[in-house]
C-alpha positions in Angstrom: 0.0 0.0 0.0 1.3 3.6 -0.9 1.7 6.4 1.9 -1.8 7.8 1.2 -3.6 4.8 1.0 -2.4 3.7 4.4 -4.1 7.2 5.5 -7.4 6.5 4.1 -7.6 2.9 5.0 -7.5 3.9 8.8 -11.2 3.8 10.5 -13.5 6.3 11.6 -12.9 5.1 15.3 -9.0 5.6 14.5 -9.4 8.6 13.1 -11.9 9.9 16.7 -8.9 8.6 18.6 -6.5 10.9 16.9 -8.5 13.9 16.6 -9.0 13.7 20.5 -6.1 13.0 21.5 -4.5 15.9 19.2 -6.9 18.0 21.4 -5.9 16.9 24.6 -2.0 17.0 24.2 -2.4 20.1 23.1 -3.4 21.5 26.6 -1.9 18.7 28.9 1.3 18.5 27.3 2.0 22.0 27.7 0.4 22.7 31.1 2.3 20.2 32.5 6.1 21.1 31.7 5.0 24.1 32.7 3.5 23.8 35.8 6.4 21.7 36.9 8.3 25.3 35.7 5.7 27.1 37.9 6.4 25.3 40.8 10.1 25.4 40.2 10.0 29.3 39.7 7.9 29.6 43.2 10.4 27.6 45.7 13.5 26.6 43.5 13.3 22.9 44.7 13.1 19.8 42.3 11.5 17.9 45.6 8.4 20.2 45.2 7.9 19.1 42.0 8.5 15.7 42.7 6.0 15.5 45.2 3.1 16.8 42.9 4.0 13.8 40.7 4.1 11.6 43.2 0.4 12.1 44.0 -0.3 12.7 39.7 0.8 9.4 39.4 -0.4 7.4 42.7 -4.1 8.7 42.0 -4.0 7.9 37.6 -2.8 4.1 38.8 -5.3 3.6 41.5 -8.0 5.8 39.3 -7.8 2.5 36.6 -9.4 0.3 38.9 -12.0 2.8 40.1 -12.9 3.1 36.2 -12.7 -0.6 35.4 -15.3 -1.6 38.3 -17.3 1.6 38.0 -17.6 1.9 34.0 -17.8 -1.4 32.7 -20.3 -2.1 30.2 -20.7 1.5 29.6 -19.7 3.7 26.5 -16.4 5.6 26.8 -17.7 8.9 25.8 -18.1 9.9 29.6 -14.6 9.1 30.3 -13.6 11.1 27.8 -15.4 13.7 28.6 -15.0 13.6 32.7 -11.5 13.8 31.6 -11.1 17.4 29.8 -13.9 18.7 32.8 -11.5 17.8 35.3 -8.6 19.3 33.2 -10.5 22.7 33.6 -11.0 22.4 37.2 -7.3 22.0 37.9 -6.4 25.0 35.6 -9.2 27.4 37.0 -7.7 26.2 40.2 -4.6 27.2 39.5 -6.0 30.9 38.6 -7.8 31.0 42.3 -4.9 29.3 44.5 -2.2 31.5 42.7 1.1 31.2 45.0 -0.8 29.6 47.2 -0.8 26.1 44.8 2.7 25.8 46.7 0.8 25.0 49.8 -1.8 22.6 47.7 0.8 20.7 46.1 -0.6 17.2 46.9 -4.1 18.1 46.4 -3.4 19.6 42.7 -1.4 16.2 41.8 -4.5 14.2 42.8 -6.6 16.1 40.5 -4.4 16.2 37.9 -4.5 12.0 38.1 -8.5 11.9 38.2 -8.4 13.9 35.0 -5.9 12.0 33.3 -6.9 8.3 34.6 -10.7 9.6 33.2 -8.5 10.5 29.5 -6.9 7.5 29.1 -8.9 4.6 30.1 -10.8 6.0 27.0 -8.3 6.7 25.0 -6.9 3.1 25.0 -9.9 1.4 24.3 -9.9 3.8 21.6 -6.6 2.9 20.3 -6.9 -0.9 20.2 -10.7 -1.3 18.7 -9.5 1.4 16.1 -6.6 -0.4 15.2 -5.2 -3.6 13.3 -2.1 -5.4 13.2 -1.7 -4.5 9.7 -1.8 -0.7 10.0 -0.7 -0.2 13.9 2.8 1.6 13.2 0.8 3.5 10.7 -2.3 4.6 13.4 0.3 5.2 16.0 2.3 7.3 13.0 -0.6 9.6 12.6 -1.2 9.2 16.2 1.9 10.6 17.5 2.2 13.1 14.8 -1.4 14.5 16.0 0.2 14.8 19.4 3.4 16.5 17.4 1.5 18.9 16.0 -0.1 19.8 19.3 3.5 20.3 20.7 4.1 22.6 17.6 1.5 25.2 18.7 1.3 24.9 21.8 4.5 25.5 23.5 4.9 28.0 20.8 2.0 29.6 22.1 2.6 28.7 26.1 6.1 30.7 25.3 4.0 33.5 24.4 1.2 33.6 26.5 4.0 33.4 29.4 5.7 36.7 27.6 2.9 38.7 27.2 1.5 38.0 30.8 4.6 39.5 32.1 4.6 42.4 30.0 0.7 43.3 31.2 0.6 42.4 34.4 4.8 43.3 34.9 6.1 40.0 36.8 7.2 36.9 35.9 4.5 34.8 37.4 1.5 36.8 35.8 2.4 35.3 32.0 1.7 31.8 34.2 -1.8 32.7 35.0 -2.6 33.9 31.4 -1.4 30.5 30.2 -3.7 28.8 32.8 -6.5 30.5 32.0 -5.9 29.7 28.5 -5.5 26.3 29.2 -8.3 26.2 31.6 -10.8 27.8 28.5 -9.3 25.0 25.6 -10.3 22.1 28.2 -13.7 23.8 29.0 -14.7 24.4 25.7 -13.5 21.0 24.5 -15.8 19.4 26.8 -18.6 21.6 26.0 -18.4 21.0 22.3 -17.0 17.2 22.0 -19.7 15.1 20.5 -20.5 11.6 21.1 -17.9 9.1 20.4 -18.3 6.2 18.1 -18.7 4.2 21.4 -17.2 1.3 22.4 -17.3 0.0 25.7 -15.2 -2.7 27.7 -17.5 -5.3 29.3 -15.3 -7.2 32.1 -13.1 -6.2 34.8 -11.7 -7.8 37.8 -8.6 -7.2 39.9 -8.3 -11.0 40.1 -8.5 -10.9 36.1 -5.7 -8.7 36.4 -3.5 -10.5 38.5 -3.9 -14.0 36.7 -2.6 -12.1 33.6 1.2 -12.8 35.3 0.6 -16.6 34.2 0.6 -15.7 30.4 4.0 -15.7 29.3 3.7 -12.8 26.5 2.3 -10.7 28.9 4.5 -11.5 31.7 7.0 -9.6 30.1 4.9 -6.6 29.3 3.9 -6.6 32.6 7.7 -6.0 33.6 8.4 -3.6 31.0 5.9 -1.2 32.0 7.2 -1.2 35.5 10.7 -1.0 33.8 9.0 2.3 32.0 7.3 3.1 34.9 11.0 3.7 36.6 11.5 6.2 34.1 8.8 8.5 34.7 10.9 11.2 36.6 13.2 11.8 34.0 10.4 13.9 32.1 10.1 15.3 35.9 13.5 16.9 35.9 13.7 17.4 32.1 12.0 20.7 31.7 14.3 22.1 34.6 17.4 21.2 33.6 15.9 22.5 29.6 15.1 25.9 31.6 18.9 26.2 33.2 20.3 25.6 29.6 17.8 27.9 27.8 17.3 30.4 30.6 13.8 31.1 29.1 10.5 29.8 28.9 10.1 31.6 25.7 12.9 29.8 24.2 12.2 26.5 25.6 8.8 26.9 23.8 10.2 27.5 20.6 12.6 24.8 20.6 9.9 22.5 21.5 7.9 23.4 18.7 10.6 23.1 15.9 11.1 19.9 17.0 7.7 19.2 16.7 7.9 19.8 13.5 10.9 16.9 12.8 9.1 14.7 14.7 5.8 14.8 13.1 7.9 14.1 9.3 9.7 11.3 11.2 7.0 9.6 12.7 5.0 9.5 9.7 8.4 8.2 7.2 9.0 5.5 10.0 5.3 4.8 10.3 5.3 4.4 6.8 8.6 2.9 6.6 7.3 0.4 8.9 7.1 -3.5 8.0 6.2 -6.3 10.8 9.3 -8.2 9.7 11.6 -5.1 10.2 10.2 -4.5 14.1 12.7 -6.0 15.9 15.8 -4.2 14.0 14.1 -1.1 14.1 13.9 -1.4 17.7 17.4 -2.2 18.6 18.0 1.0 16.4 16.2 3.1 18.5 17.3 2.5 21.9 20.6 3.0 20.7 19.6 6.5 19.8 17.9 6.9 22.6 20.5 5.5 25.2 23.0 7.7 23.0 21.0 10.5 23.6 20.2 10.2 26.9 23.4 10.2 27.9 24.9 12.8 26.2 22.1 15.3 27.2 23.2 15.5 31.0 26.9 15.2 30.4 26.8 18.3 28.2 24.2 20.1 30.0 24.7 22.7 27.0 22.7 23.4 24.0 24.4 21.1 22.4 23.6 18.3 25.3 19.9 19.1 24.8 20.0 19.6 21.1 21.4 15.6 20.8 18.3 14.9 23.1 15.4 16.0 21.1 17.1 14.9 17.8 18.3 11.8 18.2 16.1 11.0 21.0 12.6 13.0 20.0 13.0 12.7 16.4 14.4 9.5 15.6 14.7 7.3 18.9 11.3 7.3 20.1 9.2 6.1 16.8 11.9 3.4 16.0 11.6 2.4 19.5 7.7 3.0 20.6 6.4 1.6 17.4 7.7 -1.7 17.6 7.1 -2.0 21.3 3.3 -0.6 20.8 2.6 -3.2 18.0 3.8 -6.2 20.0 1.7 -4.5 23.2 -1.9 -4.1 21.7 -0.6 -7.8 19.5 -0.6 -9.8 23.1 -4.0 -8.3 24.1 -5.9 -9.1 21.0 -4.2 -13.0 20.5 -4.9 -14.0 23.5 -8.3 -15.8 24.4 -10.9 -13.4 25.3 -8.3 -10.5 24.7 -10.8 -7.5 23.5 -13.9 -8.8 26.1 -11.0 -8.6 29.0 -8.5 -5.7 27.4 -9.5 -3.3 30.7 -7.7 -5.9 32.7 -4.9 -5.8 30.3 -4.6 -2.1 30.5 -5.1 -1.7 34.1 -2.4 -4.7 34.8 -0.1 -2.9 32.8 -0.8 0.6 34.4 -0.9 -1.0 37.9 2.7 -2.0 37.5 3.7 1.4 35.3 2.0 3.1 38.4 4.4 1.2 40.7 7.4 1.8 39.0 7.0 5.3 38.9 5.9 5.6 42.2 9.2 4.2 43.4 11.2 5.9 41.1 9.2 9.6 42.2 9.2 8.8 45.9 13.3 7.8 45.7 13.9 11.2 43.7 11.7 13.2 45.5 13.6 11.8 48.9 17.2 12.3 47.7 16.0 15.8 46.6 15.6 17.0 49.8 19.3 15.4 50.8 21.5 16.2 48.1 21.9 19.3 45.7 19.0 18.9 43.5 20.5 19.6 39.7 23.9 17.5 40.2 21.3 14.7 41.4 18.8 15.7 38.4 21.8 15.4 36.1 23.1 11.8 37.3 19.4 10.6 38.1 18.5 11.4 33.9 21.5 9.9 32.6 20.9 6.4 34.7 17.6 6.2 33.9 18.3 6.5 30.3 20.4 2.9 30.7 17.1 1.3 31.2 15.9 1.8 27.7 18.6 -1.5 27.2 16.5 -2.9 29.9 13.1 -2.4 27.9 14.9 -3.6 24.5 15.3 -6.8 26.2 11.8 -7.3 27.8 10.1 -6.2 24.2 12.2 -8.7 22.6 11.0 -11.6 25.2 7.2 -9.7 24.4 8.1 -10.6 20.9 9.6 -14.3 21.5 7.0 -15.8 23.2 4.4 -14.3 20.1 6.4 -15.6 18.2 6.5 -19.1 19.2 2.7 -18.8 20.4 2.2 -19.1 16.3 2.6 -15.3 15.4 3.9 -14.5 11.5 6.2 -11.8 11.2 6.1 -11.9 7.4 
């Protein structure tokens, strides 16, 4: 199939998926590196930050099961919707609490997981009854590039927003609460205006489902590379701190953000393209080199050279060669096993139960050490270890892959 017919052969119900989540990355995306800015800006500690994580986090893994006992059988729609109201909640909070969000920390991360466990229980339903083996690097090509073009505009814009609050209201912290009003009226009017889904609904959930889903051997490893990618989770914590140091500007942190927006959305849709089911496992192992490369490099530097190896061969070219394969092989063990799409809540929520735990440990041991050693030689040494364990993941997604394999999967 050419480039273009790949395009058109996607569903309706892919296409929703996209379009919505385009929307929502927009805002969330943004808000949060920015936030996490915020907070920095207020008290100048990385353990702060940590700590609203901690609770983000805690409350999206725990908010699964909520959603998997209290919405099954019923349309996603709701979810998705519950989802962008809760996102303008937490921005309109942030416009009452002002400085005083310092002294709501916890409370704000809590919210912030409601509204995002709400998002993407929906979304992934979305993604896997939208999707087919055939055409999953090309959905989640189009996916991520929807999401791209999101981070295109909107830290473009955030940069702005920030700038011209502090020129009306003349200090630095006023060009915060313009950007989370505006982020507070894109959420609103999204949930105002989102129509019905083409709905889909997941009709069984158990915790004990859950559990038994460490017998099966395929997803026994996917079980252990989400907590493995779970670990990671507080790299992107001290990411857009350490960006801020080397850029010294919000402005020029959003610009830089959005240009390379603009690479990744032509990479993910060459790769996507690109893409065959026999070529997976090579294109893999190329892209946790890249990123391992990169993630290295970007704390040794700490220069604009350290941060511009990041986003390139990290952003731009690591993350589809990596995430594609990984994401194939993921929603591939869900939908070949027995029962896979009546029970893929149980799937989802196994795998963000132990995500959840893995980042809980790995924000509770930064947010600990922060408060003992100086925070941005320990933000510097914490990024660059982490990035080791994208070897880690490259071996569990290979196992993912073995034991499909030898369950009867064709490759060809």
């Amino acid at each position: 199939m050419t480039f273009l017919e790949k395009i058109k052969a996607l569903s309706a119900r892919a296409r929703q998926a996209i379009g919505l989540h385009s929307i929502y990355t927009l805002a969330e995306t943004v808000g949060e590196i920015f936030f996490s800015l915020y907070l920095w800006r207020l008290t100048n500690s990385l353990a702060l930050v940590a700590q609203y994580h901690f609770w983000l986090w805690t409350v999206f893994t725990l908010g699964f099961v909520v959603i998997g006992y209290a919405f099954k059988g019923k349309g996603i729609s709701q979810l998705y919707r519950l989802g962008f109201l809760l996102q303008f909640v937490f921005y309109g909070s942030l416009i009452f609490l002002k400085e005083g969000a310092v002294t709501w920390t916890s409370y704000l991360g809590i919210l912030a997981g409601l509204a995002a466990a709400f998002y993407w229980s929906a979304a992934e339903v979305m993604m896997l009854s939208g999707s087919s083996d055939k055409l999953r690097e090309m959905f989640f090509a189009v996916f991520l590039s929807g999401e791209q073009a999101a981070r295109i505009v909107g830290p473009a814009l955030a940069g702005g927003l920030i700038w011209l609050g502090i020129k009306l209201g003349g200090d630095d912290l006023s060009g915060y609460y313009l950007l989370f009003a505006s982020l507070a009226g894109l959420f609103l009017s999204a949930e105002l205006v989102i129509k019905k889904t083409r709905d889909v609904s997941f009709n069984q959930f158990t915790l004990t489902g859950v559990f038994s889903l460490y017998r099966r051997r395929a997803w026994r490893w996917n079980l252990w590379r989400s907590f493995v990618d779970g670990l990671m989770i507080s790299r992107v914590l001290v990411w857009s701190v350490l960006s801020y140091l080397i850029l010294e500007s919000e402005t020029w942190l959003g610009m830089m953000m959005s240009v390379v927006g603009v690479l990744s959305i032509i990479s993910n849709l060459l790769i996507g393209h690109w893409f065959k089911r026999n070529l997976r496992a090579k294109l893999n192992t190329w892209g946790v080199g890249f990123l391992v490369i990169a993630g290295v490099l970007y704390p040794l530097l700490l220069s604009p050279v350290g941060l511009l190896a990041d986003q390139i061969l990290g952003e731009v070219v690591g993350i589809p060669l990596f995430t594609f394969a990984w994401l194939a092989w993921f929603f591939l063990a869900v939908e070949t096993d027995y029962e896979g799409e009546k029970r893929q809540f149980e799937y989802y929520a196994g795998h963000e139960i132990w995500q959840g735990a893995g980042r809980m440990l790995s924000i509770g041991g930064f947010w600990f050490l922060a408060g003992q050693l100086e925070q941005i030689g320990l933000a510097r040494w914490w990024f660059g270890g982490l990035s080791l364990l994208f070897i880690v993941q490259w071996w569990l997604v290979q196992k993912v892959r073995q034991a499909l394999v030898k369950a009867g999967y064709k490759e060809d």
